[in-house]
DRENPA-3360 file (N, C-alpha, C; in nm, 2 decimals, always signed):
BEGIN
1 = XXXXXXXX = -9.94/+7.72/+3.55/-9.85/+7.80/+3.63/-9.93/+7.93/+3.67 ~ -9.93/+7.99/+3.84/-9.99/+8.12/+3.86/-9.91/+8.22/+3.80 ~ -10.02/+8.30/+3.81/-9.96/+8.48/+3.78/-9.81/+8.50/+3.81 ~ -9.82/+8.44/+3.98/-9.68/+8.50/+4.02/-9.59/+8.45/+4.00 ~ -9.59/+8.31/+3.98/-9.50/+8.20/+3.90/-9.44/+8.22/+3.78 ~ -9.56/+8.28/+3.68/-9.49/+8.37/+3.56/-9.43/+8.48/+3.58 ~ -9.46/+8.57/+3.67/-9.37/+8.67/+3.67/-9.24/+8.67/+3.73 ~ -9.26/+8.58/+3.80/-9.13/+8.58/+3.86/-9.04/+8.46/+3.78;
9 = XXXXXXXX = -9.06/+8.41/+3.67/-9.00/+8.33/+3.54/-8.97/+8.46/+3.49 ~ -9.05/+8.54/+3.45/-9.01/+8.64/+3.38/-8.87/+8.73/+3.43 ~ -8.87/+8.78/+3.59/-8.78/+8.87/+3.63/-8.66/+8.76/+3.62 ~ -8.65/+8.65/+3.68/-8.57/+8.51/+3.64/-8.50/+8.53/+3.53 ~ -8.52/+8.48/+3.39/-8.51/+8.42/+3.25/-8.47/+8.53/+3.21 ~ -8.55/+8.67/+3.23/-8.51/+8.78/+3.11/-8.46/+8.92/+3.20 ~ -8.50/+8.96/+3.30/-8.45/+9.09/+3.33/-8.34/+9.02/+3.45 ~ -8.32/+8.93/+3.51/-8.20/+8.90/+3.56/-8.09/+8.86/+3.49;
17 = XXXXXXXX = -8.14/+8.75/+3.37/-8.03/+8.69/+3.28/-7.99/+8.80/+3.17 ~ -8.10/+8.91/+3.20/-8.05/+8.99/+3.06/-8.11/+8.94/+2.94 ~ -8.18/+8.85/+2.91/-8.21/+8.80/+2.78/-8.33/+8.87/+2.69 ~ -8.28/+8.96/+2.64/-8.37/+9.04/+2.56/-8.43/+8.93/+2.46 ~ -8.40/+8.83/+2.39/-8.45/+8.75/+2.34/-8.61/+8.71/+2.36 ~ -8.62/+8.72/+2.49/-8.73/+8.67/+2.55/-8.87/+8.79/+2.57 ~ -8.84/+8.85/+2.54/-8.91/+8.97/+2.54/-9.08/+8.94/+2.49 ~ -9.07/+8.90/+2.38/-9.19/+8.84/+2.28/-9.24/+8.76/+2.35;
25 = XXXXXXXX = -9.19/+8.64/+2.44/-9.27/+8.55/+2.52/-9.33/+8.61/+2.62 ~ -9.29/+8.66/+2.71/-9.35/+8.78/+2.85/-9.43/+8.86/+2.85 ~ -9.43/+8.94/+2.67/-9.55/+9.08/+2.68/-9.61/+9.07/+2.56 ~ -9.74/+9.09/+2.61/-9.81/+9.09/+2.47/-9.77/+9.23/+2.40 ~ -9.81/+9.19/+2.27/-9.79/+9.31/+2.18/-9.86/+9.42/+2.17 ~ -9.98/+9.45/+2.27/-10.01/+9.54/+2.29/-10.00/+9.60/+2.47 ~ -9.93/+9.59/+2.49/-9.83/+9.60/+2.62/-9.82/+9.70/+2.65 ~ -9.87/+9.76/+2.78/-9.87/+9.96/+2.83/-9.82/+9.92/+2.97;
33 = XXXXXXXX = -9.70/+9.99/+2.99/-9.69/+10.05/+3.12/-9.69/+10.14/+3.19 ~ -9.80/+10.17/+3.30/-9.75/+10.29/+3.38/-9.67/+10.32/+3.50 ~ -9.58/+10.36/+3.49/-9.51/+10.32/+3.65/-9.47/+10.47/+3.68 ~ -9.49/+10.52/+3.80/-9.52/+10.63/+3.88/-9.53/+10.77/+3.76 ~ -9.67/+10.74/+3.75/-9.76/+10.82/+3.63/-9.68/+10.86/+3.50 ~ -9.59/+10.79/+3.49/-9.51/+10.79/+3.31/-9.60/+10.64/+3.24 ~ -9.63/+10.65/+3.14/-9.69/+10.55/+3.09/-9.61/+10.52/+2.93 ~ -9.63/+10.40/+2.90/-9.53/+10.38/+2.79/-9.61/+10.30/+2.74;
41 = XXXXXXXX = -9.63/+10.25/+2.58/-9.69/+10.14/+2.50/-9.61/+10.07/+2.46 ~ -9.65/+9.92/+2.43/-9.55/+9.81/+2.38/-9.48/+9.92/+2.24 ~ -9.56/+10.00/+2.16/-9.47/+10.04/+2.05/-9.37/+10.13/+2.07 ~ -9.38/+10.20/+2.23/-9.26/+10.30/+2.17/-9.19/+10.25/+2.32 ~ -9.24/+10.13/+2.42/-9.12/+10.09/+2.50/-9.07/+9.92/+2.43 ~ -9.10/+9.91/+2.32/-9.11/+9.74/+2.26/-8.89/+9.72/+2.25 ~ -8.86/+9.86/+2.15/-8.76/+9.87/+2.15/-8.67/+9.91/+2.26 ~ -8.72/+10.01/+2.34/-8.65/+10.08/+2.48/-8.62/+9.93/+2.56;
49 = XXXXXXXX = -8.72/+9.86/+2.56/-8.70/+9.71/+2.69/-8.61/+9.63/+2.64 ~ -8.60/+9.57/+2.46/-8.48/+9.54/+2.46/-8.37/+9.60/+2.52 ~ -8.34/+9.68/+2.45/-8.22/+9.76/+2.44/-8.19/+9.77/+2.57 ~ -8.29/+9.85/+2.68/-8.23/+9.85/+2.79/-8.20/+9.73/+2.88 ~ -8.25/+9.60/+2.86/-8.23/+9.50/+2.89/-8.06/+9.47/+2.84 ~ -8.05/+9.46/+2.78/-7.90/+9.45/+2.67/-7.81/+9.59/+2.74 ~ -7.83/+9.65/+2.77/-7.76/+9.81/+2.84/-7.71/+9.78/+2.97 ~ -7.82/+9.69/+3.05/-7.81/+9.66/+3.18/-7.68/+9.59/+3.20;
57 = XXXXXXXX = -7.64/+9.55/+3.14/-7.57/+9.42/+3.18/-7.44/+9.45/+3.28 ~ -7.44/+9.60/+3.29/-7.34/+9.60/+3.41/-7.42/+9.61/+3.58 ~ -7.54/+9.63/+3.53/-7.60/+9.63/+3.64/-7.68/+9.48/+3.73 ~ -7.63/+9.40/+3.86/-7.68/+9.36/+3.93/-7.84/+9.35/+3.94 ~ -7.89/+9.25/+3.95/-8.06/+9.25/+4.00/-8.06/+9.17/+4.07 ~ -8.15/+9.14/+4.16/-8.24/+9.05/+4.22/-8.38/+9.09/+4.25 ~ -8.45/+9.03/+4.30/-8.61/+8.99/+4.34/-8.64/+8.90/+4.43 ~ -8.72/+9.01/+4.50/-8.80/+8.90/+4.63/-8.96/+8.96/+4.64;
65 = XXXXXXXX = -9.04/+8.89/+4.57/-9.16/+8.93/+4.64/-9.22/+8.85/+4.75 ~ -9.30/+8.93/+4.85/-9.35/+8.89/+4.96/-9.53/+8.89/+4.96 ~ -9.56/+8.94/+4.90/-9.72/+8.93/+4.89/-9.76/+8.94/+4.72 ~ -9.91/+8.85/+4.74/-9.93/+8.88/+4.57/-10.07/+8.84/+4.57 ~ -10.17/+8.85/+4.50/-10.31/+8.82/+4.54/-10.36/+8.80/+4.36 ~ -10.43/+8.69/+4.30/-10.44/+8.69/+4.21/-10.60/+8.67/+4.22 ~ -10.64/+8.73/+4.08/-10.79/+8.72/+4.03/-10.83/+8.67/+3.87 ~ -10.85/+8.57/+3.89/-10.85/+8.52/+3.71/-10.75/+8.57/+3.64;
73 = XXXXXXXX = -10.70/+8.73/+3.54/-10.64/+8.70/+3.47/-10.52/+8.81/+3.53 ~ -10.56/+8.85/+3.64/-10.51/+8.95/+3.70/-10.41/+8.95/+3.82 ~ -10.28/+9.03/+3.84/-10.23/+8.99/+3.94/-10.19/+9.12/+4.02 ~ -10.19/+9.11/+4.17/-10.15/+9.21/+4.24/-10.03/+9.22/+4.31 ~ -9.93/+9.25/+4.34/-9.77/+9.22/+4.43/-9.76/+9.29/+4.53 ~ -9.64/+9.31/+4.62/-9.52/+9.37/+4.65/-9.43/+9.31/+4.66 ~ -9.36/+9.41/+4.55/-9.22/+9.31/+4.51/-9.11/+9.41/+4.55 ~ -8.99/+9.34/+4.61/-8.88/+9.43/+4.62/-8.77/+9.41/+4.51;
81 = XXXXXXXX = -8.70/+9.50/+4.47/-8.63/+9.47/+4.37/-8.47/+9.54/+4.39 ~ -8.37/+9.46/+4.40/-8.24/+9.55/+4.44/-8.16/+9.56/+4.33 ~ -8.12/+9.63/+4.26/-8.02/+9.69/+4.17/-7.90/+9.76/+4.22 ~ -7.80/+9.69/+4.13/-7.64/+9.72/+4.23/-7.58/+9.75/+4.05 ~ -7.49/+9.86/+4.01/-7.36/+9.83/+3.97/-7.23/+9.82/+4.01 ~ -7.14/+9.83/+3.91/-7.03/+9.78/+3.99/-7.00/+9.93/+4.03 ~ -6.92/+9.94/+4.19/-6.86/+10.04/+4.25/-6.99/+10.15/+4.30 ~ -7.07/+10.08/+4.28/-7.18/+10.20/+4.36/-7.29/+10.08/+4.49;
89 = XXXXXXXX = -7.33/+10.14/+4.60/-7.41/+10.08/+4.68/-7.54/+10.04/+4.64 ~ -7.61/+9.90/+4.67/-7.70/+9.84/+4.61/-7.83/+9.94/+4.67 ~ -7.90/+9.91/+4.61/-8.06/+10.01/+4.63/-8.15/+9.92/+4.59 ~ -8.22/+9.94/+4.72/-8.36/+9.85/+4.73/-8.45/+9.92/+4.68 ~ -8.52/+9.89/+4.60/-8.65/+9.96/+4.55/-8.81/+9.90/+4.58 ~ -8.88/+9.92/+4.64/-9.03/+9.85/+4.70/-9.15/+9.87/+4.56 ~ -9.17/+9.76/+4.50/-9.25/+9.83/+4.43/-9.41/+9.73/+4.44 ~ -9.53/+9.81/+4.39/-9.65/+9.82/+4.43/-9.69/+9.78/+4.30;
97 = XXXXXXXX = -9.74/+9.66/+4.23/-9.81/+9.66/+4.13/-9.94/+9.54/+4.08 ~ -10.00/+9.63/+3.99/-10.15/+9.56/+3.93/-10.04/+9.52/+3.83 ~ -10.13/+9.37/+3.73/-10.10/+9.36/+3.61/-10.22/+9.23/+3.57 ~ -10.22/+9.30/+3.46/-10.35/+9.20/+3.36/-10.25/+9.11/+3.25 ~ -10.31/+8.98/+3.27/-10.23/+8.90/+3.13/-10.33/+8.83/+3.00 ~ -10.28/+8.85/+2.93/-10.37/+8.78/+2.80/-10.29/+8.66/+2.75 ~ -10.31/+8.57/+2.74/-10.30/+8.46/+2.67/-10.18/+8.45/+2.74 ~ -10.14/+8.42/+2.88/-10.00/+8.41/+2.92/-9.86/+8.51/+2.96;
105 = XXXXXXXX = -9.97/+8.61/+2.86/-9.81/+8.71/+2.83/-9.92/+8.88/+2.96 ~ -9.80/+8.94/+2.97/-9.80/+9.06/+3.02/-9.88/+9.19/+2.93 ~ -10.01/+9.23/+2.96/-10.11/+9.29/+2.86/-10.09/+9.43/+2.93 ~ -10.08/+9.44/+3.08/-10.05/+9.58/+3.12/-10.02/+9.57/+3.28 ~ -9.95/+9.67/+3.29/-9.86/+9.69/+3.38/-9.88/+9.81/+3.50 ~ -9.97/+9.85/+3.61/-9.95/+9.95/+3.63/-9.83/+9.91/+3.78 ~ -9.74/+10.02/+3.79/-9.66/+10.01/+3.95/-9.64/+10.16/+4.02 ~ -9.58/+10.15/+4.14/-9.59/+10.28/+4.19/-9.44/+10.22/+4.26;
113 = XXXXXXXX = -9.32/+10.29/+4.25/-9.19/+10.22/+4.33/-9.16/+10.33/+4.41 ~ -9.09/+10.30/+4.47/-9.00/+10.39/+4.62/-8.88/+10.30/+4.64 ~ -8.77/+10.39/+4.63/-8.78/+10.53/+4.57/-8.81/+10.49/+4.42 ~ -8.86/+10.64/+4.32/-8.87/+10.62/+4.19/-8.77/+10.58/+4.11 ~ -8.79/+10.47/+4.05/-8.67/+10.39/+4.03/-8.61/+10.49/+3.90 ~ -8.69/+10.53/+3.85/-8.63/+10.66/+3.69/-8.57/+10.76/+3.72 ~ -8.52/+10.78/+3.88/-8.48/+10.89/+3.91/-8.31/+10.84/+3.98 ~ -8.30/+10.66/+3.96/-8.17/+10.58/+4.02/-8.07/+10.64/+3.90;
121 = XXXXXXXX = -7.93/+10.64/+3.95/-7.80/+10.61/+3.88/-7.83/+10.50/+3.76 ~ -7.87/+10.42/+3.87/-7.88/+10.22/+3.81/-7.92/+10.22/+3.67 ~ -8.06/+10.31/+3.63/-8.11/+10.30/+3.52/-8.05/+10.49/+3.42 ~ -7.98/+10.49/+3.44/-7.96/+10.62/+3.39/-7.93/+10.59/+3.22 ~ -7.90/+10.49/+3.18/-7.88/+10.43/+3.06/-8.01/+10.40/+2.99 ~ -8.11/+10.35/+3.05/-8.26/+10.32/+3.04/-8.32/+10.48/+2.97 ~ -8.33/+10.55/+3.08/-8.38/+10.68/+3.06/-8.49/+10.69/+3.09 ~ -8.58/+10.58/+3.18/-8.70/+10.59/+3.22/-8.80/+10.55/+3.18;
129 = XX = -8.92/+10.54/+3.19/-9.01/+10.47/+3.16/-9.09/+10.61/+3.07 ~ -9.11/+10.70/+3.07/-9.12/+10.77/+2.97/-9.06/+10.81/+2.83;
% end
């Protein structure tokens, strides 16, 4: 399976179905994200991703990526990503990202989104990637 085949299993199976369960399969355990210069580690977003995963559930997702460029263990995107709740207008978000995988799973994350997605309604439950 490519990079983008997994990731896009991933946005699929667990951040569209909500399945926090799945969390362990997707990221390695030493897991860092930085998404527009907040950066987080698998230990102090390990429980935030559940949880916000399981939080979400009033909120709508989908995904469409349109470009993606892979290098051995590495992959490059642009993904768009729309987030809707109920009674509020959906919001497209563009986002821009690198990611390295170890053994299958998600080892680090960096993205850059527009608008900043930590600054949406949508994730106001989340509380950001910080």
């Amino acid at each position: 399976m490519s990079l983008q085949e997994r990731m896009r299993e991933m946005f699929s199976r667990m951040v569209e179905a909500k399945d926090a369960s799945l969390v362990d399969t997707y990221y390695d355990p030493d897991f860092r994200m930085i998404t527009n210069g907040q950066e987080q580690t698998w230990r102090s977003s390990g429980r935030a991703t559940r949880g916000s995963i399981r939080r979400r559930s009033p909120t709508g997702w989908s995904t469409t990526t349109t470009a993606g460029v892979e290098s051995g263990n590495r992959l490059a995107a642009r993904v768009w990503i729309t987030v809707q709740r109920p009674g509020e207008r959906a919001t497209r978000i563009e986002v821009v990202l690198v990611a390295e995988y170890r053994d299958g799973k998600l080892l680090w994350l960096k993205e850059v989104t527009w608008p900043d997605w930590s600054r949406l309604s949508a994730f106001d439950e989340y509380g950001g990637p910080g």
